[in-house]
C-alpha positions as CSV (number, residue, x, y, z in Angstrom):
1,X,-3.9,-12.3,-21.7
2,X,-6.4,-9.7,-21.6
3,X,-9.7,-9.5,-20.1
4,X,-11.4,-12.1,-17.7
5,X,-10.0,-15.5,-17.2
6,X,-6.9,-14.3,-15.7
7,X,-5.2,-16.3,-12.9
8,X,-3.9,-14.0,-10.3
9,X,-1.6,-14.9,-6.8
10,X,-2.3,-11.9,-3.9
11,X,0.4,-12.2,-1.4
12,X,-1.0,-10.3,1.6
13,X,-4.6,-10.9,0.6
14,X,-6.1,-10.1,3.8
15,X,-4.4,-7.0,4.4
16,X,-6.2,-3.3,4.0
17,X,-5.1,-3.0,0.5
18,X,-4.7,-6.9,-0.3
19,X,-8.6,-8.1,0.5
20,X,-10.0,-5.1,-1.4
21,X,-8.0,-6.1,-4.4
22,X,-9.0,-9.7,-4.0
23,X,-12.6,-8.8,-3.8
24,X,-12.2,-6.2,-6.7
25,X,-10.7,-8.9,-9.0
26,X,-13.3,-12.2,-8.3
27,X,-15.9,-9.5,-9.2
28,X,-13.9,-9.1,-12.3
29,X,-14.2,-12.9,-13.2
30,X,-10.0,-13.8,-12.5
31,X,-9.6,-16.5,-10.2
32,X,-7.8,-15.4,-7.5
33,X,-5.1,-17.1,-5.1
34,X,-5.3,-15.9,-1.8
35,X,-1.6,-16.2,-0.1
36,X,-0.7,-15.2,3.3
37,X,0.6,-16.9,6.4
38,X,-2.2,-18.1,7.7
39,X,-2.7,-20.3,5.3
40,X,0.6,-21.4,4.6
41,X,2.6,-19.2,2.6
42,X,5.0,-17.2,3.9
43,X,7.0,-14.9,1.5
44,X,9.7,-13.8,4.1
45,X,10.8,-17.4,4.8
46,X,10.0,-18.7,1.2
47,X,7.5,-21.3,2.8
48,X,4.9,-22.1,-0.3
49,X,5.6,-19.3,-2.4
50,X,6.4,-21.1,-5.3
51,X,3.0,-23.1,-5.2
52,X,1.2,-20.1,-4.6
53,X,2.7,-18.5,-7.8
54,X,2.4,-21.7,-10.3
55,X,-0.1,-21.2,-12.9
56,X,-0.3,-17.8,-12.7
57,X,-0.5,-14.8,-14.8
58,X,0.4,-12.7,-12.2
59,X,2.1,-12.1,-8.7
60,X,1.0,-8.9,-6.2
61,X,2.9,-7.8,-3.5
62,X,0.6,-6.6,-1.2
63,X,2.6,-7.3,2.1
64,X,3.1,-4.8,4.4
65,X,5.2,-4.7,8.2
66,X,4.5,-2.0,10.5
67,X,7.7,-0.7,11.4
68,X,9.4,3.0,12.4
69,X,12.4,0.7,12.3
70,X,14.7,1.4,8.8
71,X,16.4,-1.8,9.3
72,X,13.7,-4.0,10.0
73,X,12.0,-2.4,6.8
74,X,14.7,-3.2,5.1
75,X,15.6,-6.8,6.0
76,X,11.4,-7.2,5.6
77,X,10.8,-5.9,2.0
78,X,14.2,-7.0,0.5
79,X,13.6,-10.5,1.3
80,X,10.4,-10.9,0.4
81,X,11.1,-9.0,-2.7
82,X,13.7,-11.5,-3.7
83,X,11.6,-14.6,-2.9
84,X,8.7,-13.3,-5.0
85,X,10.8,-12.4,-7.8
86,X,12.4,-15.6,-8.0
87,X,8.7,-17.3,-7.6
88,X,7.5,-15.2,-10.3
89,X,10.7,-16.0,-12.9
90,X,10.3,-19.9,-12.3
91,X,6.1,-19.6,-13.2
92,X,6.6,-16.5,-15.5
93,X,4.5,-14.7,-13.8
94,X,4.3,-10.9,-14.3
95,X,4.6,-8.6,-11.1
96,X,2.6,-6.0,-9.7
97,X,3.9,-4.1,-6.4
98,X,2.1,-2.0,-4.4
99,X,4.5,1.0,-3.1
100,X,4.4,4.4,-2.1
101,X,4.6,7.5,-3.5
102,X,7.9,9.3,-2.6
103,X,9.4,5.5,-1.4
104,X,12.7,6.3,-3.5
105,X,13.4,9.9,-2.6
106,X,16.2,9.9,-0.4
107,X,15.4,12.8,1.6
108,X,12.2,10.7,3.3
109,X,14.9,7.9,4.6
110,X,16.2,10.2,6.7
111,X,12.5,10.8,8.7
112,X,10.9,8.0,7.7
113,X,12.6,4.3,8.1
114,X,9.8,2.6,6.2
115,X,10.5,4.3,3.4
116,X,13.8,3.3,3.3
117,X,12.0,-0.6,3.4
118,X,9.8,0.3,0.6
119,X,12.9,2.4,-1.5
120,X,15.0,-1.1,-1.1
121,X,12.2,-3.2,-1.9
122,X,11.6,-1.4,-5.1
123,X,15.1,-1.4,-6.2
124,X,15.7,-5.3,-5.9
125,X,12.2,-5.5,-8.4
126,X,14.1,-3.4,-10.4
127,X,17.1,-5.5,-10.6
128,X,15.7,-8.7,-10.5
129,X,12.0,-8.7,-12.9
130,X,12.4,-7.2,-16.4
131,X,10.7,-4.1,-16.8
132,X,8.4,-5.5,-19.6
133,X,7.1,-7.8,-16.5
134,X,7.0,-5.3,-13.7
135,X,3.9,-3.1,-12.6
136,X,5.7,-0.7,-9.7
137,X,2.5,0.7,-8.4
138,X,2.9,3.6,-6.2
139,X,0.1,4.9,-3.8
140,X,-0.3,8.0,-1.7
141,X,-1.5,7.0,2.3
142,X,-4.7,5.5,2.5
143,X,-8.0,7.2,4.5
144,X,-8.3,3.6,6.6
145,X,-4.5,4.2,7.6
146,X,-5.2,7.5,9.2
147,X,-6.9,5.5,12.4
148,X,-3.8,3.0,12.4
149,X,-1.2,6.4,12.5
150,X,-3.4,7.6,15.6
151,X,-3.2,4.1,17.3
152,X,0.9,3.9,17.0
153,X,1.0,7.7,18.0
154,X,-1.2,7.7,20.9
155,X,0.0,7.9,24.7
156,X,-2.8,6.9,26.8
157,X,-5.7,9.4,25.7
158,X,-3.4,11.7,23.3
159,X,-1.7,11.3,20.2
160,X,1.0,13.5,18.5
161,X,0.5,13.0,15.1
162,X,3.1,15.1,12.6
163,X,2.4,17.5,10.3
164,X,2.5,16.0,6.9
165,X,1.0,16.9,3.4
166,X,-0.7,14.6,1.8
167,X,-3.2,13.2,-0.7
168,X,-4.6,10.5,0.3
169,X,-7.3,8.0,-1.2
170,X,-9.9,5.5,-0.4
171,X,-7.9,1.9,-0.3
172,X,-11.1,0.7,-2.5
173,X,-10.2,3.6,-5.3
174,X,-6.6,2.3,-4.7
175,X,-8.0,-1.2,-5.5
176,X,-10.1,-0.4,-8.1
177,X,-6.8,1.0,-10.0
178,X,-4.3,-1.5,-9.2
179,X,-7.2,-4.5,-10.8
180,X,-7.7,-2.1,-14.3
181,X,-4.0,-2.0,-14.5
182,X,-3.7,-5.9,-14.4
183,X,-6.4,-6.4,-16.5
184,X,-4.5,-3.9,-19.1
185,X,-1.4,-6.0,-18.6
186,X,0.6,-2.5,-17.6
187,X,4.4,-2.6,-16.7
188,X,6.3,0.3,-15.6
189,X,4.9,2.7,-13.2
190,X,1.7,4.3,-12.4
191,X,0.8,6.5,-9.3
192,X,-2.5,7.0,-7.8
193,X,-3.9,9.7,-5.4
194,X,-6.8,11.3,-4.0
195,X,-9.0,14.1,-4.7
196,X,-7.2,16.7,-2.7
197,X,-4.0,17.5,-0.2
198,X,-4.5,17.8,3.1
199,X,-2.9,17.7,6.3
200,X,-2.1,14.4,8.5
201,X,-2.2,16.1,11.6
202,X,-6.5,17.5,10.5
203,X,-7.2,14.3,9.1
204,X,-6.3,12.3,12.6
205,X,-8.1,15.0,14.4
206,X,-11.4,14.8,12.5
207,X,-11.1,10.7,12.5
208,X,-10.3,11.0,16.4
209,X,-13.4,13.2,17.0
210,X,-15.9,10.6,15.5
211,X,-14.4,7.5,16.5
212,X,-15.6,5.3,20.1
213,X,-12.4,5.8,21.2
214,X,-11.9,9.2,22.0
215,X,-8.2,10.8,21.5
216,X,-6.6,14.0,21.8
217,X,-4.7,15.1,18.7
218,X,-1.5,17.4,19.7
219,X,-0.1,18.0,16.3
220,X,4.0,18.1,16.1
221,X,6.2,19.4,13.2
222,X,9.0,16.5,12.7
223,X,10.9,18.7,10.3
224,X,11.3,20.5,7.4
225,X,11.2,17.6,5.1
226,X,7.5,16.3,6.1
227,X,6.6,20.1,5.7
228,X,7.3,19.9,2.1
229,X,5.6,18.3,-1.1
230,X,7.5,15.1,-1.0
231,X,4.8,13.1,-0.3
232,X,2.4,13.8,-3.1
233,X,2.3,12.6,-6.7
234,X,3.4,13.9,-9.5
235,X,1.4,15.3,-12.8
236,X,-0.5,12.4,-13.9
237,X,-1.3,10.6,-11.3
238,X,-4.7,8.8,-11.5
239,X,-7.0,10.4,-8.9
240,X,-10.1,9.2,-7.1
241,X,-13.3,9.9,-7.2
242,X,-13.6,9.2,-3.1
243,X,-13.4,12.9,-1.1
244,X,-12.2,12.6,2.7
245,X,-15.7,14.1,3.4
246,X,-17.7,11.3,2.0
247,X,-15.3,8.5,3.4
248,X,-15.4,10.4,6.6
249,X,-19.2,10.4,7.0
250,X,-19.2,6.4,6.3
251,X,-16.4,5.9,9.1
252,X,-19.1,8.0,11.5
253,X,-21.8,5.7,10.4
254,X,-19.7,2.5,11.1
255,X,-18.7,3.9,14.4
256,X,-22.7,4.3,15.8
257,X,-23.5,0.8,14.5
């Protein structure tokens, strides 16, 4: 089914990523299923999954946990993943979920234990939806997540925030691509980045400098691996049209409201 008219389940609908999409996609004329705990459904313990998914043309994995911890991560995404999958192969739903880019490379394990989470997540998709029915949809970090990063590296008034290059995007260009590709019905995967690579370590500095709360930004070097190109896409990847400069000048404009 193509087009409007298109019943669509959101698990983590109120996250960063997850209300975006849900507001993208009732804009679009789909009805949409919100699912998250709060109001009953919970993915990790299989509570209401499967009456969230019935009727539905699709299934998004939009959950997130913030964790440093790889086996955490792990335990997190693989169960969910298998819940979801098995939801989505009782309603024959098709499956969209929302990764990152560089999740399966296994030289980012080793510095970074969420990737490890999202790298297991994505393999049980693999294994368990059939590639005609999967949408692996791989972002690079979001501009909203820069402030998060600066919260959970922060010490009292500084933060050590790594050096890391990156590409990041707005979540609602993020959005914006994940709804076209369900519309289109796409499997297989698609990457999405933004207009230009930068460094972490500036863009916490900048957001830190404008925001009420005032931080210090020490940058650190982690190692060699963060140092490198890992973390951004490869040719092809859709990018957009939001610069760090515009989203940037609206987070200064929230912050004097």
């Amino acid at each position: 089914m193509l087009g409007a008219n298109m019943q669509i389940t959101v698990l983590g609908a109120t996250g960063v990523l997850g209300h975006q999409l849900v507001e993208n996609l009732v804009n679009r004329g789909h009805a949409v299923v919100e699912a998250h705990r709060s109001g009953g459904v919970d993915a990790y313990r299989d509570h209401g999954l499967q009456e969230a998914v019935a009727g539905s043309d699709w299934v998004v994995d939009c959950l997130n946990l913030q964790t440093l911890s790889p086996g955490r991560a792990v335990d997190f995404f693989t169960t969910t993943a298998h819940h979801i999958a098995e939801a989505a192969r009782t309603s024959g739903a098709r499956v969209a979920v929302v990764s990152i880019v560089g999740a399966a490379n296994p030289a980012l394990h080793r510095s970074l234990g969420y990737y490890k989470g999202k790298a297991a997540q994505e393999s049980v998709y693999h294994d368990e939806v059939p590639p005609e029915r999967l949408l692996m949809f791989r972002s690079t970090q979001w501009f909203e997540l820069v402030e998060t990063l600066l919260n959970q590296t922060s010490l009292g008034p500084i933060a050590a925030v790594p050096h890391m290059r990156v590409q990041p995007l707005a979540v609602a260009d993020a959005a914006g691509f994940l709804a076209d590709a369900i519309e289109q019905n796409h499997s297989g995967d698609r990457a999405v980045a933004g207009p230009d690579v930068r460094d972490m370590a500036e863009l916490a500095a900048q957001v830190a400098a404008v925001r009420a709360k005032r931080t210090l930004v020490i940058p650190i070097t982690l190692g060699r691996v963060l140092r490198q190109n890992l973390l951004l896409p490869d040719d092809g990847a859709l990018i957009g049209t939001t610069s760090w400069a515009d989203w940037l000048a609206e987070f200064r404009a929230a912050q004097s409201r």
